[in-house]
Wavefront OBJ file of the C-alpha trace (Angstrom):
o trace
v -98.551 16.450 -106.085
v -96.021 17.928 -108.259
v -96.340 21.081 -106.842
v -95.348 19.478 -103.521
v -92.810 17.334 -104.839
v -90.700 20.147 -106.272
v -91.109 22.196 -102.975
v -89.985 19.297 -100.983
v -87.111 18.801 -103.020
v -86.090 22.515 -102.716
v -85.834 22.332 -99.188
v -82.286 21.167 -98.474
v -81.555 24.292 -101.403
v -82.471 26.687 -99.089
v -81.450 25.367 -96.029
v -77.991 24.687 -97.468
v -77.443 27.734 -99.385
v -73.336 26.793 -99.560
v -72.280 24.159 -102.767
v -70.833 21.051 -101.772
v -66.934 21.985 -103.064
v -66.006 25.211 -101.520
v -62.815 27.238 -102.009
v -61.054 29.265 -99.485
v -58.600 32.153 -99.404
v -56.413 31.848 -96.391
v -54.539 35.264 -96.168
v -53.549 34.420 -99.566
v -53.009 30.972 -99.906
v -56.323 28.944 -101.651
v -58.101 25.687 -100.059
v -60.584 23.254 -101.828
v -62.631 21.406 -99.427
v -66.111 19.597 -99.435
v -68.988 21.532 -97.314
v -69.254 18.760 -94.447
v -65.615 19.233 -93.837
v -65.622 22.949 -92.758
v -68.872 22.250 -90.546
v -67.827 18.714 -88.911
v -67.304 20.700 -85.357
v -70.239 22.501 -84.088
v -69.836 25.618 -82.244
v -66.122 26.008 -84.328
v -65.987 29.490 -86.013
v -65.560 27.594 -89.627
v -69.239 25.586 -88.360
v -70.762 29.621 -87.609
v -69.663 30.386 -90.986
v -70.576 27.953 -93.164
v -73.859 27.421 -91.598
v -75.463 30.667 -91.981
v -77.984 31.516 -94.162
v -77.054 34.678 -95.263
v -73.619 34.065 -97.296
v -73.390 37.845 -98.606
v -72.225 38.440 -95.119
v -69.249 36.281 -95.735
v -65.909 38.125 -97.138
v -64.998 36.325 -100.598
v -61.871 37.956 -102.959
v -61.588 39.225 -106.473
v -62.450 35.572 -107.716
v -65.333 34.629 -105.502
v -63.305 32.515 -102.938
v -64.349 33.235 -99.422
v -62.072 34.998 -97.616
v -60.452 34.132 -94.012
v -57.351 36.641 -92.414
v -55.313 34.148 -91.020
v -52.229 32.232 -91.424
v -52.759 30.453 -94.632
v -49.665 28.075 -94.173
v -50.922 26.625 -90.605
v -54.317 26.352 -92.026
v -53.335 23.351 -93.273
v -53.012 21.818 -90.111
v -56.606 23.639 -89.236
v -57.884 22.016 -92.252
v -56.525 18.404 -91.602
v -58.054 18.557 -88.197
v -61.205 19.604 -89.441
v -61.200 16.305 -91.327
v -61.009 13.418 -88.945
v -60.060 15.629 -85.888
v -56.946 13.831 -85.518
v -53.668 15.952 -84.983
v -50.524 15.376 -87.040
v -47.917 17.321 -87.370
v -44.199 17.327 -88.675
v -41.297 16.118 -86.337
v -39.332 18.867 -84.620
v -42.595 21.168 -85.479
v -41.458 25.047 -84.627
v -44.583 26.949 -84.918
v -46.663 24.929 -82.538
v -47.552 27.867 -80.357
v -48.780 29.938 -83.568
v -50.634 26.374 -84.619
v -52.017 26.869 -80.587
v -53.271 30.505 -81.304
v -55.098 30.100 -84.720
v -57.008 26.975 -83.049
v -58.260 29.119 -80.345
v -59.160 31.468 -82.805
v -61.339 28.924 -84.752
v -62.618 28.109 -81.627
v -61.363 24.385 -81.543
v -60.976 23.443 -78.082
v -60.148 19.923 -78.172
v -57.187 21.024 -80.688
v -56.074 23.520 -78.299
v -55.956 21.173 -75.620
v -53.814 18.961 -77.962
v -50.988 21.755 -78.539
v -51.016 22.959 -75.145
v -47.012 22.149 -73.712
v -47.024 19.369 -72.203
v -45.332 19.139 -68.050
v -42.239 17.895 -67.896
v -39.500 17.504 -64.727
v -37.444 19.983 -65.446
v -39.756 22.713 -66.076
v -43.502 23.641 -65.380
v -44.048 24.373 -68.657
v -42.309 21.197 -71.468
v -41.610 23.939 -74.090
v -38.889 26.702 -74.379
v -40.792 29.986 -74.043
v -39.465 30.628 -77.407
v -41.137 28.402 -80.204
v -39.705 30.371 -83.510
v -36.566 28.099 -83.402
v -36.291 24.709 -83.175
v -32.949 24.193 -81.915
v -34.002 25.856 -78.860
v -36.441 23.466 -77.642
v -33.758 21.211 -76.144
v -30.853 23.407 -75.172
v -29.761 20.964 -72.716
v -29.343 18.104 -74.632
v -26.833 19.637 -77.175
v -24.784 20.829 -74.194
v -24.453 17.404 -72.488
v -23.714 16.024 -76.185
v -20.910 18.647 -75.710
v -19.657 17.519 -72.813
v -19.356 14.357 -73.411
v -18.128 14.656 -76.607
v -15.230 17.063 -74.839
v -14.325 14.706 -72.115
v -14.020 11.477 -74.509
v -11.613 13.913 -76.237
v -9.280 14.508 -73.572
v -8.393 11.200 -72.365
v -7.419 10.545 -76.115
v -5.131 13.696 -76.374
v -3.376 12.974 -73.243
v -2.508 9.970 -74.461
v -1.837 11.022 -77.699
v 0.404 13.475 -76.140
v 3.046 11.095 -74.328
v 3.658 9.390 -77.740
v 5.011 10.345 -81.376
v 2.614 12.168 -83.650
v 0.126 12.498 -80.869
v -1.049 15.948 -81.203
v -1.931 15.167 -84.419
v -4.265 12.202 -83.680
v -5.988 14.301 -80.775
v -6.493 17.269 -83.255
v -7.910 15.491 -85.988
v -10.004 13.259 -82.772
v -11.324 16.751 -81.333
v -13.214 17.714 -84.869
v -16.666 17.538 -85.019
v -18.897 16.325 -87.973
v -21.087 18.588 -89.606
v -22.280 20.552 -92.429
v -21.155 23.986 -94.365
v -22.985 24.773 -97.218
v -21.671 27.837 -99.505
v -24.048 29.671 -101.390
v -23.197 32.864 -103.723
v -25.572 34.570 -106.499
v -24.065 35.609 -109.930
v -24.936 36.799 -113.369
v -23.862 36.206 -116.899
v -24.457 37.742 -120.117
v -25.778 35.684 -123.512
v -25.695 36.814 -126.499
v -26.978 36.135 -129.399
v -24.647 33.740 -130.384
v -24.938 32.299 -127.553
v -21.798 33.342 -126.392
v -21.242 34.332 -122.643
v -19.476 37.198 -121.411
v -16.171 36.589 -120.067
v -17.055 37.773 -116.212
v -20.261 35.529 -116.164
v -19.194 34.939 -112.935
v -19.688 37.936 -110.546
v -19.618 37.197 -107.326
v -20.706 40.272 -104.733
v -21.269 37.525 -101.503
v -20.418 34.085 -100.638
v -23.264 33.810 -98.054
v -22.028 30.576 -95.232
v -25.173 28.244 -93.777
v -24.151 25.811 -90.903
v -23.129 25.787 -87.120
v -21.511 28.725 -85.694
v -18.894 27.153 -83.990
v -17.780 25.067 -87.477
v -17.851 28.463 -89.455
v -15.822 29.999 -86.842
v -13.488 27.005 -86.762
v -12.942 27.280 -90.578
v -13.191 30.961 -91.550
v -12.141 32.273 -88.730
v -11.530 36.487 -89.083
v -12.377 36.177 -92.416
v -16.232 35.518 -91.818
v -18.654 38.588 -91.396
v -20.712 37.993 -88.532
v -22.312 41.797 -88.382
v -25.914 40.449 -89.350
v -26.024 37.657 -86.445
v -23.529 38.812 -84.202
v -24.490 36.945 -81.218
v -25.357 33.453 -82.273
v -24.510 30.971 -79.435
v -21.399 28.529 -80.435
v -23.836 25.717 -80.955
v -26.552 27.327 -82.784
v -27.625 27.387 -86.746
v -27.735 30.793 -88.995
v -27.656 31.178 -92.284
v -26.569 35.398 -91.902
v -22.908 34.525 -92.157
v -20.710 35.779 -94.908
v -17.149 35.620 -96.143
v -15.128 38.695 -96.493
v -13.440 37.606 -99.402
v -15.218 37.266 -102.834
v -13.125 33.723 -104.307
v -14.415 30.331 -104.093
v -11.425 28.860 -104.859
v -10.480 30.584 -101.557
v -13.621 29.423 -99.684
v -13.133 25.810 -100.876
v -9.303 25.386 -99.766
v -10.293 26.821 -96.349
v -13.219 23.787 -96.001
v -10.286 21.209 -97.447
v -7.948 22.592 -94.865
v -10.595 21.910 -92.006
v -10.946 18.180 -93.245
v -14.687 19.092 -94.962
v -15.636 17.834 -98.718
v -18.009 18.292 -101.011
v -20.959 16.115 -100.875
v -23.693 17.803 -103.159
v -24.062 21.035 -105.216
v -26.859 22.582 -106.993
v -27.976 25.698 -109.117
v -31.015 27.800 -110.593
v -30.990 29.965 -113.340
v -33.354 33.210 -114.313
v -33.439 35.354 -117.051
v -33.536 38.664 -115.436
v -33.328 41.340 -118.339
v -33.228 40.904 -122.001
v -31.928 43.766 -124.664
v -34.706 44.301 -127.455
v -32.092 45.240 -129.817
v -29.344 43.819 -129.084
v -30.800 39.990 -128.160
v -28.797 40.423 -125.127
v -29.942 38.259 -121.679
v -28.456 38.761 -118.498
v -29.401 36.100 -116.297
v -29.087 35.628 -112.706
v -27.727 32.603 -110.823
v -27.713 31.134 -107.575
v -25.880 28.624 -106.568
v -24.704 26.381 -103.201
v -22.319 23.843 -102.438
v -22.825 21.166 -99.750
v -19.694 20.086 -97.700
v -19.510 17.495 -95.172
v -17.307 16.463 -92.345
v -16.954 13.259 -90.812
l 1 2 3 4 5 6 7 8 9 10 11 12 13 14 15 16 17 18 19 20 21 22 23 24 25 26 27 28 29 30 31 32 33 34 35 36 37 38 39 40 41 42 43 44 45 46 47 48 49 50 51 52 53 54 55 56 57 58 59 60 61 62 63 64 65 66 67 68 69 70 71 72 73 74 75 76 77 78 79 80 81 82 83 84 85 86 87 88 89 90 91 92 93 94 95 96 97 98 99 100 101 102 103 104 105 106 107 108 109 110 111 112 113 114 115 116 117 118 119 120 121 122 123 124 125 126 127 128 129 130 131 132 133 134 135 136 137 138 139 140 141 142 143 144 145 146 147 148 149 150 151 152 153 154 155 156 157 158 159 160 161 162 163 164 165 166 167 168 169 170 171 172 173 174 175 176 177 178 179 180 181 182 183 184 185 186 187 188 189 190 191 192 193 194 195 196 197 198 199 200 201 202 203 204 205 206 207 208 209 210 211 212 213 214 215 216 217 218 219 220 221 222 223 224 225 226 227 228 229 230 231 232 233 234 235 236 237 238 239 240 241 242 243 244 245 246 247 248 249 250 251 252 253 254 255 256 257 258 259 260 261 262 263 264 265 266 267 268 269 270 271 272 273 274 275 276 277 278 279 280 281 282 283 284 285 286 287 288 289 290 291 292 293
């Protein structure tokens, strides 16, 4: 009886040759989940997998994780369907078609039907064909915004026009709100007296993040746009940058425009350190927030 007992009980060992907690390597980025999890939908490549018997077969890296090739951010999402096959994702999500691809390739059917565009009046298809950028996905929207942001203007500078210090009502009326945000990397030099060199501040770039049309407004010729040269007026980049090398000179330029600051911040790393001398050259970055209203 004992005999038969232990063979019973051994059973479920070797039909189940996976542990309960398993850890996954998703082109690089690692995943703890419980057994049931990764098999919950039959016929899914994760259920083929992880139902096997012979887990040699499966890939595993240098530590013993098995190993998938696949997007290891949007495996996330893979993962979280996996769990209660419910779909949630961010607002304003950019990457759904990717999200669309690796669930056909982990043969998930019901999630592909859930990413799939949706139809819509305008178009056949509800989605911009290109899903990389997010501001894309409702081009018409900002340009109506536009409009009517333009022809609420007008009436107020005609008006402002026909009376004494008009103009500059209708000017300062015609600015849009927005963001800028300044960002430049630097290095210093501490010693071991902790005392800094005197050009801790080196600044080869001031690097401009915000709407193209507002950095146009406020740099004007003086911002370098030879790395995104043909960003629409009402578009995001962060590829802008000054041709000048002073904040100071940045800064008046946003005060001119009617922008101020609103938040700031800055990281630190020691990038080289003398053995000798006790010498540390660190490296900075840091970006300033400014805000129009």
């Amino acid at each position: 009886m004992a005999l038969a007992d232990s063979a019973g009980c051994a059973n479920p060992v070797e039909d189940n040759p996976f542990p309960d907690i398993i850890e996954l390597n998703v082109g690089g980025q690692v995943y703890i989940t419980r057994h049931p999890t990764l098999v919950s939908v039959p016929g899914s490549l994760l259920w083929e997998m992880f139902t096997q018997k012979n887990v040699r077969s499966l890939a595993r890296d240098s530590k013993g994780r098995f190993f998938v090739d696949r997007d290891g951010f949007l495996f996330r999402y893979i993962l979280d369907y996996m769990r209660d096959q419910q779909l949630v994702l961010p607002e304003h999500f950019p990457e759904r078609s990717r999200l669309q691809r690796e669930a056909e390739y982990f043969m998930l059917p019901e999630l592909v039907k859930m990413l799939a565009p949706k139809l819509s009046k305008q178009n056949s298809l509800g989605e911009d064909p290109c899903q990389s950028d997010p501001e894309e996905l409702s081009p018409s929207a900002d340009t109506a915004r536009t409009l009517s942001s333009a022809s609420a203007t007008l009436p107020s500078a005609a008006a402002g026009a026909a009376g004494a210090g008009g103009a500059g009502t209708a000017s300062t009326e015609g600015r849009r709100a927005g963001f800028i945000t300044i960002g430049y990397r630097g290095s210093y030099t501490l010693g071991r007296d902790s005392q800094t060199d005197a050009k801790f501040r080196r600044v080869a770039r001031i690097m401009v993040c915000g709407k193209t049309s507002l950095a146009k407004e406020v740099f004007g010729d003086t911002l370098n746009e030879s790395r995104d040269p043909d960003r629409p007026p009402e578009r995001y980049t962060s590829r802008y940058y000054l041709k000048f090398t002073f904040l100071e000179q940045a800064f008046d330029k946003l005060a001119d425009a009617g922008f101020h600051m609103v938040a700031c911040n800055s990281t630190g790393t020691c990038a080289f350190a003398h053995d000798q001398t006790d010498d540390r050259i660190w490296t900075s970055y840091t970006e300033y927030v400014f805000y129009r209203e």
